[in-house]
N, C-alpha and C positions, 0 to 999 in steps of 0.2 A: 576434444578431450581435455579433460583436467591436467594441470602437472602433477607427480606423482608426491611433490613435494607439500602442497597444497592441499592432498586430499584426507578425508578421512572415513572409517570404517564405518559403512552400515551392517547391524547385523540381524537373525533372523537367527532362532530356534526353532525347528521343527521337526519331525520324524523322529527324534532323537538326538539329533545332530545340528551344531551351529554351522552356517553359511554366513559368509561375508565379502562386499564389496567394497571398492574403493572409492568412495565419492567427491564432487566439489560440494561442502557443507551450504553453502546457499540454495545450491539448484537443488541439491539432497530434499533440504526442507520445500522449497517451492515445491516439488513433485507431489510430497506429501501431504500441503496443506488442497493438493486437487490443481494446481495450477498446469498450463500446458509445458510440457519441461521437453526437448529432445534429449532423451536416452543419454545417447551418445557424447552429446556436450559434458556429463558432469561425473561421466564415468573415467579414471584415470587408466585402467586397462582392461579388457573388454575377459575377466576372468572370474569365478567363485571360488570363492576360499573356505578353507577350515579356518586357517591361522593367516588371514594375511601379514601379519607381524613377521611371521616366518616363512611365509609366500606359500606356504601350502594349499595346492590346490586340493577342490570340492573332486573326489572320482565320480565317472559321468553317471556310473549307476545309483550314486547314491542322489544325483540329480534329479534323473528320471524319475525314480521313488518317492520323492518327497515333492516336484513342480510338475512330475506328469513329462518333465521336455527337457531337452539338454542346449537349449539355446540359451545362451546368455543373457542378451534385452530382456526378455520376456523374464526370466527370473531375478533379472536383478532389478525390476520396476515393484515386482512384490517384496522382496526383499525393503525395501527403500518405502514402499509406502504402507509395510504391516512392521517391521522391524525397528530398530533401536537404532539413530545416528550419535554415532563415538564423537559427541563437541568439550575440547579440551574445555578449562574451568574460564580460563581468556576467552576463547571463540564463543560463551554462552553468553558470558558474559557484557560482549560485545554486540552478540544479533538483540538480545535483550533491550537493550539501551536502544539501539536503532530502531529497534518493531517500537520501542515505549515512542522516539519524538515522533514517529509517521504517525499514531494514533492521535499523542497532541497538534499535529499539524492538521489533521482531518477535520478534528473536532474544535479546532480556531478557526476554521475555513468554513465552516460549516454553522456554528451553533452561535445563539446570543442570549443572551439577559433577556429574558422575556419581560421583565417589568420595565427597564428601560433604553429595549430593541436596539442595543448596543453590543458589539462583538464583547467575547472574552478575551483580555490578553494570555497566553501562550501560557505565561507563568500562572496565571493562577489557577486554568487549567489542570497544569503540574503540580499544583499543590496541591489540591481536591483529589488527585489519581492517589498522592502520595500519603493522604489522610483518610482516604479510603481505602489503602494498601490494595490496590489494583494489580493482581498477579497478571506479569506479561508471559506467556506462554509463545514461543518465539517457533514452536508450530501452527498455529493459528494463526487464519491470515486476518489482514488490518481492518476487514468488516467484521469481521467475528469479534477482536478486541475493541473496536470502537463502539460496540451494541456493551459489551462487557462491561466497560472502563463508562458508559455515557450512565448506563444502570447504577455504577457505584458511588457517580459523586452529585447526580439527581437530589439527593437525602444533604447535601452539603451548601450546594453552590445552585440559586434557580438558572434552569441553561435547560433548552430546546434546540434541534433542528429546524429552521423554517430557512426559507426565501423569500427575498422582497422586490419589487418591482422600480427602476430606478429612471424618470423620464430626463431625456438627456437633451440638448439643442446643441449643435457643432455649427460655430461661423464658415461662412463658404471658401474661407482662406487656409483652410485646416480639415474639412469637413472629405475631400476624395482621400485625405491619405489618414486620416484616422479610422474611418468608417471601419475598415478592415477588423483592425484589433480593439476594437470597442463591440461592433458586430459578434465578436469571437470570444470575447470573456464571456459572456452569457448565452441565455436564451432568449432572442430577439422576438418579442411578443408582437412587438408592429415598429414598423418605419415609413417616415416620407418624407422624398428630397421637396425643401422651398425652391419657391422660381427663384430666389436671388443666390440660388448654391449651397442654402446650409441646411443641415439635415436634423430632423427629429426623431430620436426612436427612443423604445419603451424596454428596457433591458432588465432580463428576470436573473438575478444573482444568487448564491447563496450569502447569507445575512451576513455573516462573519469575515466576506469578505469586500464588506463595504468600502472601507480605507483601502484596500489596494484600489477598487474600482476607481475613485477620486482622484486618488493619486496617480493614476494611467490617464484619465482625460484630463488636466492638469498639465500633466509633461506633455499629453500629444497637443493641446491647443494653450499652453501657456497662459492657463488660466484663465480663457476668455469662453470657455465656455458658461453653457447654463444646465446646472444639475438638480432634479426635485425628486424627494421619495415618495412614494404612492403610498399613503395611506388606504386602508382597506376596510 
């Protein structure tokens, strides 16, 4: 459970009469946006309210009436995911900003300049979202706003989703203990060890995240490796 200090009100009109729980506002929203949420976790006590301001509880029959049930889980998942979460003007403010950088991370990590198959940087990214006035909706989860946010600055900044193909050679002095995490960035399209120990594989990336790729084989073989883009 939540602390009771931490949470805040979801509410729900219905039959006549408002109902309210007390929720942790993150999980609150994850539950809503479909995500898998336990109950239990983001509720701070296991009650329905009229007034939780005033701690007035829901009477059972007015429960029954309006959910059908007087169990609490079960009404306060509908409540939470048909109802209205109480986020002070701070706490909107704050999931807002955080849902906006997890979209420009997505969309850095993902997307390039199609004319000169080069990632975007982050910022100007951010700028395009900010020029397109890109409403973040902090119920919506990060696929739904990155289809949103990739639609509105298409018209501004040329930027595509693709992946590209990266053929890699690891010297045989570097090659058992890099394999790992170079294996594991991507999708490993083909590999094969040389008889003299060093390794060749064929690694499918998203585009955007070329420079990290580099700079991971780089740190693990100190620069002695050999890196080509596959042109297609």
């Amino acid at each position: 459970m939540v602390r009771l200090d931490d949470a805040v009100p979801a509410r729900l009109k219905t039959h006549g009469t408002t109902f309210e729980v007390l929720v942790d506002p993150d999980g609150a929203l994850a539950l809503k946006r479909g995500d898998s949420v336990n109950l239990e976790d983001i509720l701070a006590v296991e009650d329905v309210f009229e007034n939780a301001s005033r701690g007035d509880r829901s009477p059972e029959e007015d429960l029954q009436k309006a959910f059908g049930t007087k169990d609490v889980l079960p009404i306060a998942e509908i409540i939470v995911k048909k109802g209205d979460i109480s986020l002070t003007a701070e706490q909107r403010k704050q999931f807002i900003e955080n849902k906006r950088r997890q979209v420009i991370e997505v969309i850095a990590r993902n997307a390039i300049n199609p004319q000169t198959k080069t990632p975007h940087p982050p910022g100007r990214i951010e700028q395009a979202m900010t020029e397109a006035r890109v409403n973040i909706d902090p119920t919506k989860s990060t696929d739904e706003l990155v289809k949103i946010a990739m639609k509105a600055i298409r018209p501004l900044i040329p930027i595509r989703f693709e992946e590209v193909e990266v053929a890699v050679k690891i010297p045989p002095a570097y090659a058992p203990k890099a394999y790992g995490e170079v294996a594991a960035f991507g999708r490993l399209n083909r590999e094969a060890w040389q008889n003299d120990g060093s390794w060749i594989g064929i690694v499918q990336i998203p585009a955007g995240m070329q420079t990290e790729f580099y700079e991971l084989i780089n740190r693990l073989t100190r620069g002695d490796a050999e890196t080509k883009l596959i042109k297609h």
